[in-house]
N, C-alpha and C positions, 0 to 999 in steps of 0.2 A: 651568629652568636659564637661557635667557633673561633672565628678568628679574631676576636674581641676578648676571648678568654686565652687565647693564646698571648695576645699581649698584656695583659691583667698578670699572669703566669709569668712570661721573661721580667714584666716590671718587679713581681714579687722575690724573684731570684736573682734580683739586684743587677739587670741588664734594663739601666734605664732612662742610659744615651743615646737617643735616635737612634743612631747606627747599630747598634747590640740589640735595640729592641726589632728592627727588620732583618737581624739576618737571625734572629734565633725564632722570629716568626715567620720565618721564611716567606717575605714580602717586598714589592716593588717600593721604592721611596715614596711617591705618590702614592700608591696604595696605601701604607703605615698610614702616611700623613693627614690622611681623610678620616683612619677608625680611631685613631688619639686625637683629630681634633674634635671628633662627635662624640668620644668618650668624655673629653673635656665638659662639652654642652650637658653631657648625664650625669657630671657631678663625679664621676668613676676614675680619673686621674686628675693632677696639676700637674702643671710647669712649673719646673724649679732653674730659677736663670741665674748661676753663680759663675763669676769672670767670662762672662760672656759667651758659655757652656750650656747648652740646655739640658735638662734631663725633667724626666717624667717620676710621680711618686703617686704612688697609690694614695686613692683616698678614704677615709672608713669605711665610705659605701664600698667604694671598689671591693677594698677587703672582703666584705662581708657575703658583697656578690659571689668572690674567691670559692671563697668559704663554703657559701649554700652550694656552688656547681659541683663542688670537690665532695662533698657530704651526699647530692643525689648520685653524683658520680658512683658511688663507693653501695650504697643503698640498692642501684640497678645491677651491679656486679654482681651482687651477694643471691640474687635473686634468682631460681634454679631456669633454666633454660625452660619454655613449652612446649614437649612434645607433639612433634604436627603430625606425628598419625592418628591422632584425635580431630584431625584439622578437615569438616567436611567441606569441598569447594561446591561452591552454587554456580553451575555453570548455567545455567538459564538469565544468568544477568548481561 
């Protein structure tokens, strides 16, 4: 999931030539090429093929996915830490 929102993320920040989207996802070519063409399958990016140029663009959904991660992102952060010295361990398991 990570590394599908990493590239969701370079696409959204306008790195969204092959090449820009693996090095700022820091990814093997083959690697990239597998989670953009199964994001493709989820409906989550297109291909856009101008002068014989590829590049990737987000799609609503992608967006939206963006969007929800960044929004629990933000949500979990805010959220005070649990202190574990409340935290009793069951060592009998």
């Amino acid at each position: 999931m990570e590394v599908k929102i990493d590239i969701m993320q370079a696409i959204a920040d306008g790195a969204g030539r092959p090449t820009h989207i693996m090095y700022r996802s820091n990814l093997s070519w083959s690697v990239m090429q597998n989670f953009v063409h199964s994001m493709e399958v989820q409906g989550l990016v297109i291909t856009k093929d101008a002068e014989g140029r590829k590049s990737y663009l987000l799609t609503e959904k992608g967006q939206r996915v963006l969007q929800t991660y960044a929004s629990v992102r933000k949500q979990l952060d805010v959220l005070a830490p649990i202190p574990t010295s409340n935290i009793i361990l069951d060592k009998a398991r």
